[in-house]
C-alpha positions as CSV (number, residue, x, y, z in Angstrom):
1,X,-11.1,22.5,-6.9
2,X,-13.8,20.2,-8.2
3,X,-17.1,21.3,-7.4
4,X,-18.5,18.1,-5.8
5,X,-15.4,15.7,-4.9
6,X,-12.4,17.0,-2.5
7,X,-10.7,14.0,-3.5
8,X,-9.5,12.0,-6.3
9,X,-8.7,8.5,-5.7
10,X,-7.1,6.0,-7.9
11,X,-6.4,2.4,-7.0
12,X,-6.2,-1.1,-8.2
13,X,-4.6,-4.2,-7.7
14,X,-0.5,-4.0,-8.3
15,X,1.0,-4.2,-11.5
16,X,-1.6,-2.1,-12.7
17,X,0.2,1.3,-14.1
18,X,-1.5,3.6,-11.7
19,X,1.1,5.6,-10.7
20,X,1.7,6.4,-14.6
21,X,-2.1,7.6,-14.7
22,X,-1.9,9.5,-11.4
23,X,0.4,11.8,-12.8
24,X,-0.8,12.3,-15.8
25,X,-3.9,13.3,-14.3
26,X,-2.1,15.2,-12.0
27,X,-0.2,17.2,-14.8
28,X,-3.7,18.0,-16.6
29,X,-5.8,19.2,-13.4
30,X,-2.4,21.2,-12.5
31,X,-2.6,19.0,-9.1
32,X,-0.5,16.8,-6.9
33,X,-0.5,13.4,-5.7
34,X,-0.9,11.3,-2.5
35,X,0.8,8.0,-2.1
36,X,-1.4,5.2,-0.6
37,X,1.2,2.6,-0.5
38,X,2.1,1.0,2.7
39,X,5.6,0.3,1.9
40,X,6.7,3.0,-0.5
41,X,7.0,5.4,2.3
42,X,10.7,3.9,3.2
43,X,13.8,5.3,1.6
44,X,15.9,2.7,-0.6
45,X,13.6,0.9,-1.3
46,X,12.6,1.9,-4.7
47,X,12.9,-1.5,-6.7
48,X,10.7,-4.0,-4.2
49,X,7.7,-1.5,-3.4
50,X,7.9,-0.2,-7.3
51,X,7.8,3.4,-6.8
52,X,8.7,4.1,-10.5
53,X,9.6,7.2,-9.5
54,X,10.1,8.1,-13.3
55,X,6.6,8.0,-13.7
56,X,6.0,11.5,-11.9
57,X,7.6,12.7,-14.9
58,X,4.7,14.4,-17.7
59,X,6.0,16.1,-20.9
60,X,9.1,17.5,-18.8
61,X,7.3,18.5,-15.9
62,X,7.7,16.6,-12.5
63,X,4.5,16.5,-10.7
64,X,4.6,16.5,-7.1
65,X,4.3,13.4,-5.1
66,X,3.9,13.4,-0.9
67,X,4.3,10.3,1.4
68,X,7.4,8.4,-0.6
69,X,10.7,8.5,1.0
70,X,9.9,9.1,4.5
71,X,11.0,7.2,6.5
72,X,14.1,5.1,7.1
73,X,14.3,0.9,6.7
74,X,13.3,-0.7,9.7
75,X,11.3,2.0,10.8
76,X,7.7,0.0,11.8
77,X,5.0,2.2,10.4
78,X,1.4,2.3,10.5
79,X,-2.1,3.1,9.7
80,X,-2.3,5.7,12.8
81,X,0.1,7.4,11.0
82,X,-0.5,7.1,7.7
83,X,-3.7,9.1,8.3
84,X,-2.1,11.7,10.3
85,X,0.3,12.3,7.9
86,X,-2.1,12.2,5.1
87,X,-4.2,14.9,6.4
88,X,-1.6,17.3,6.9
89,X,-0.6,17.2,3.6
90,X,-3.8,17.2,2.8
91,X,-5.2,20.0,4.0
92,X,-2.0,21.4,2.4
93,X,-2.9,21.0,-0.5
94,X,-6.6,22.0,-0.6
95,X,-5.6,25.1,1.1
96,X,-4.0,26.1,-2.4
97,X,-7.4,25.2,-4.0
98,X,-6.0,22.0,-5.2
99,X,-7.8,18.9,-5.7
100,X,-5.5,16.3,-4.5
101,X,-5.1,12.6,-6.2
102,X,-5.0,9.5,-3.9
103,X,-3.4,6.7,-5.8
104,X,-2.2,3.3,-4.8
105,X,-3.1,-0.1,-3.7
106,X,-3.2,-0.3,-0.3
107,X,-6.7,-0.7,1.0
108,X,-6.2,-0.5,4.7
109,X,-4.6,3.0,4.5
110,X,-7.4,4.1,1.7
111,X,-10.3,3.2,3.9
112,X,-8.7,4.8,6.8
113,X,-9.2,8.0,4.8
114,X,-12.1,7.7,3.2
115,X,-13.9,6.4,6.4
116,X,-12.3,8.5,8.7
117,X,-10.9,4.9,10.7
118,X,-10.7,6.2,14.6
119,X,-6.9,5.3,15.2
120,X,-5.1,6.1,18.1
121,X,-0.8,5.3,18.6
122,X,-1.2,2.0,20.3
123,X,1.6,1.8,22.9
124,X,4.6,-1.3,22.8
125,X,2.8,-4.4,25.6
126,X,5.8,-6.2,26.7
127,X,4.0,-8.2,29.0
128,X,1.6,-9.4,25.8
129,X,4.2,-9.9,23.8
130,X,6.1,-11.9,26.4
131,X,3.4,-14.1,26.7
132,X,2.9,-14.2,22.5
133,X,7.0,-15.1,21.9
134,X,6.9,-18.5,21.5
135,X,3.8,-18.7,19.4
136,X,3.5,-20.0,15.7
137,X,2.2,-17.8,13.1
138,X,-1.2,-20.8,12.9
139,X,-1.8,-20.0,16.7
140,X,-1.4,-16.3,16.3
141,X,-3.5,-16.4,13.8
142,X,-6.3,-18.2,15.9
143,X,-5.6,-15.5,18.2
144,X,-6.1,-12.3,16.2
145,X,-9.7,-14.4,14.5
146,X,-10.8,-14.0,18.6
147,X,-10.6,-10.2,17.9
148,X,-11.6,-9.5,14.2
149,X,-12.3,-10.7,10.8
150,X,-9.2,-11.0,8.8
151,X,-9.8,-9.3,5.4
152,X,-6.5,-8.5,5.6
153,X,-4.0,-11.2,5.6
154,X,-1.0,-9.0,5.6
155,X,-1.4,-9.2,9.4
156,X,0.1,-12.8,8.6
157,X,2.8,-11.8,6.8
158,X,5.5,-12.7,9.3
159,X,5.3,-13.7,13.6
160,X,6.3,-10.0,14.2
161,X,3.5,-8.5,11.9
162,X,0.6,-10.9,13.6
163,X,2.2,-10.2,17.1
164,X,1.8,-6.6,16.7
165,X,-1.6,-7.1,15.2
166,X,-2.3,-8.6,18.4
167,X,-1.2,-6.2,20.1
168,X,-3.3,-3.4,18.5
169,X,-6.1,-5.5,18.8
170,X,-5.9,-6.2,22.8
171,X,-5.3,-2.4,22.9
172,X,-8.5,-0.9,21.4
173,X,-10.7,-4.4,22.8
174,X,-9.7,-2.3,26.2
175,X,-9.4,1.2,25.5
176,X,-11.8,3.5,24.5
177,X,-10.6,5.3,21.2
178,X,-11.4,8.7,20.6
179,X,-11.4,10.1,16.8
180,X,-9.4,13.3,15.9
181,X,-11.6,16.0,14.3
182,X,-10.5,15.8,10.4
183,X,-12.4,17.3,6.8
184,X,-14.7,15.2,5.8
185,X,-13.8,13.1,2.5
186,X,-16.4,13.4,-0.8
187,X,-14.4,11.5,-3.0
188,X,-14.6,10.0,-6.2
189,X,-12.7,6.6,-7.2
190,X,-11.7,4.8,-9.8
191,X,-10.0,1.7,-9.9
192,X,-7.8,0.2,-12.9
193,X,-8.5,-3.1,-14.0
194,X,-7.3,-6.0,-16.1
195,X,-8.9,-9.6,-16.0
196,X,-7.3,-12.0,-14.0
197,X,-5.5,-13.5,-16.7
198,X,-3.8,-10.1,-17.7
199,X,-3.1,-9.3,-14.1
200,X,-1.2,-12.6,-14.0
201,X,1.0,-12.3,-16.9
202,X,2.0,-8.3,-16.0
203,X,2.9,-9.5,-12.4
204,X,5.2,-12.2,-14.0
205,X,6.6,-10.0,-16.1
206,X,7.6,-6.9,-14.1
207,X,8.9,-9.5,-11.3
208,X,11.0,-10.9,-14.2
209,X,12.1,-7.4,-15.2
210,X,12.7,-6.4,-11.4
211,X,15.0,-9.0,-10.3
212,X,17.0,-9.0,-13.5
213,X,17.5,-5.2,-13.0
214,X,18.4,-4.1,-9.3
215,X,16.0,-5.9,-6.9
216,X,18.1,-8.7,-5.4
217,X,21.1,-5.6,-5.0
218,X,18.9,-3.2,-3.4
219,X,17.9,-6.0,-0.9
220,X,21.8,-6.5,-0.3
221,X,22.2,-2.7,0.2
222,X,19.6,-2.8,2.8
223,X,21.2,-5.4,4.9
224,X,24.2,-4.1,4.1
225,X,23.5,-1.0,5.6
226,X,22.2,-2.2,9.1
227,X,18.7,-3.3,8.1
228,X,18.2,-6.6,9.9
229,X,16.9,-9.7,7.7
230,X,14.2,-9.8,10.5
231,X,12.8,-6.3,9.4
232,X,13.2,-7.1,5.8
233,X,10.8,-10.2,6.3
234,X,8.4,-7.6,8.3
235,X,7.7,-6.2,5.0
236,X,6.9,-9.1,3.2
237,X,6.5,-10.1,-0.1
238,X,9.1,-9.1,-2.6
239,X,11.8,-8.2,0.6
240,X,10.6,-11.2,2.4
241,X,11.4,-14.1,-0.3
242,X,15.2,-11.8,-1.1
243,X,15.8,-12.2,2.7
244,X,15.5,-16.0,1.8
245,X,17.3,-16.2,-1.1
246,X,20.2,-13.8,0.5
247,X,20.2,-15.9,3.8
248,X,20.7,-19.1,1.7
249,X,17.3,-20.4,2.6
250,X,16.1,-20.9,-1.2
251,X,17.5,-21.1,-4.9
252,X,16.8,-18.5,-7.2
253,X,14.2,-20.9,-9.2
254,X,12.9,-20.7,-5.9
255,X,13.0,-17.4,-5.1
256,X,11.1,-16.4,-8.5
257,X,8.6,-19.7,-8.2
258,X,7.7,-18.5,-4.9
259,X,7.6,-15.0,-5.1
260,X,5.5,-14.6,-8.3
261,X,3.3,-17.0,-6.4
262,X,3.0,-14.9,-3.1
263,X,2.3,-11.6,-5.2
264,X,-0.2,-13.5,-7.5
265,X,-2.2,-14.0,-4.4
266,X,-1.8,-10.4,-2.7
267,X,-3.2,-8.9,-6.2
268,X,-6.3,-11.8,-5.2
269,X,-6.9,-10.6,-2.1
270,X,-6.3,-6.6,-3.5
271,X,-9.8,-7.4,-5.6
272,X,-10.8,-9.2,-2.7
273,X,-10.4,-5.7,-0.7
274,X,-12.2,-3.6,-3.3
275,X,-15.4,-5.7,-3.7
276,X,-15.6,-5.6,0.0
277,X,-15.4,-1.7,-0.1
278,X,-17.8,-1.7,-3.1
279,X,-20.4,-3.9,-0.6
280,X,-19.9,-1.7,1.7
281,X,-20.9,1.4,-0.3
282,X,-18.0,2.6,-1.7
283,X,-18.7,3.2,-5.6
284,X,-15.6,2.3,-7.6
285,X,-15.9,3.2,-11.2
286,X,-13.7,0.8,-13.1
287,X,-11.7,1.7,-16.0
288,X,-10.6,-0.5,-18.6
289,X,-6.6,-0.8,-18.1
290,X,-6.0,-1.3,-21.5
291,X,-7.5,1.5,-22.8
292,X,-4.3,4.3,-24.2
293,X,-3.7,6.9,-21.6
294,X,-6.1,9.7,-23.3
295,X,-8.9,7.5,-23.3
296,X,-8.2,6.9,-19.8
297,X,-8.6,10.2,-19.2
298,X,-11.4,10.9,-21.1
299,X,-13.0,9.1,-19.0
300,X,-11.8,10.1,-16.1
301,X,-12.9,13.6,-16.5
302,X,-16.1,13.1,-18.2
303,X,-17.3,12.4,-14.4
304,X,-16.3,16.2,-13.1
């Protein structure tokens, strides 16, 4: 293992190639890597949460990846257990004396890591949700502002996603929450970054790629095989707008207009996310994304 970092973390907004440096990194530290991506932890759904599972692939070895392909569509999960599940695999892999790598773009679950969030499995409030049912997503919203700050605007994604928002909320305003003992987390983190103008063009350009090679199909498959259009719009973004366009709703000008739009702005608030965690004292050392993958990891290991 490293001699002053347990953890390796490696983030950025999307489109950003991280996976592809996670793993080479991975394959040169003879490591393994941890997925921080909210919605690459369902099964089938490879195309919309761009798991480039191809990537994990370095000179002909596969480097091994945890937290992909665990769960089944529709499934709702969630932070609580994204941090469970991350420490068991994590302690895993430092019992071999390995130095695992975090990588992805998901702050919520990276902070929960890093700052050891106290989570607890908040229970199902029928009576709450009752009372929320008929609400529209601008008076949920006014709702969920009465219990936090909204850094994260996935929360709004969908009535479902602020409803249970709510519902999390109302549950630790009333309960205390008592942490879980877990290893405490010296990491070091880089982020990969391209100016905004960059950032735009690669988002346009994989979305192109993406729905002229699979995504609007593997949407159909998911209905197809019992996945409701009402948990397809849960996860938002990419699966939300292909629940549209499959349901009729818009035009395929549409469905790319709007899209590239609506992931334009996630990668905004993505940078919004990091700043925050750099004001708050996390130190992000930013690499250059253009720089060729051995520079990158020059770099990279010139800090251990």
């Amino acid at each position: 293992m490293l001699k002053t970092y347990n953890l390796i973390v490696i983030t950025g907004a999307t489109a950003g190639s991280k996976t592809s440096l996670a793993a080479n990194l991975a394959y040169d530290l003879k490591t393994e890597i941890i997925s921080a991506d909210s919605r690459q932890i369902y099964k089938k759904m490879d195309i919309g949460t761009g798991k480039d599972l191809e990537d994990y692939e370095v000179k002909g070895s596969k480097i091994p990846y945890h937290l992909i392909d665990i769960c089944e569509p529709g499934y709702k999960y969630n932070v609580y257990e994204y941090k469970r599940d991350f420490f068991k695999v994590y302690n895993e892999l430092t019992e071999k004396n390995l130095t695992p790598i975090l990588c992805g773009g998901t702050g919520l679950y990276i902070n929960a890591v890093l700052n050891n969030y106290e989570l607890v499995k908040v229970p199902i409030n029928e009576k709450l949700r009752i009372a929320l049912k008929d609400k529209t997503i601008e008076e949920l919203e006014q709702i969920l502002r009465k219990y936090k700050d909204l850094h994260n605007r996935s929360d709004l994604d969908t009535i479902k996603r602020a409803v249970r928002a709510i519902e999390i909320a109302e549950y630790y305003s009333r309960n205390e929450v008592l942490g879980e003992n877990y290893p405490e987390i010296k990491p070091i983190i880089f982020g990969v970054y391209f100016d905004r103008e960059q950032r735009r063009s690669r988002i346009t350009e994989r979305l192109k790629f993406r729905l002229e090679n699979g995504m609007i199909a593997e949407a159909q498959s998911l209905l197809d095989s019992g996945v409701s259009h009402d948990d397809l719009e849960y996860y938002g973004l990419e699966y939300k707008f292909l629940s549209w366009y499959l349901k009729g709703k818009i035009t395929y000008a549409e469905l790319f207009t709007k899209l590239n739009t609506a992931i334009h702005q996630f990668s905004k608030r993505q940078m919004t996310w990091f700043r925050k965690m750099e004001k708050d004292g996390a130190k992000i050392i930013w690499i250059d994304g253009n720089l060729k993958m051995e520079e990158k990891l020059s770099f990279i290991k010139s800090f251990f």
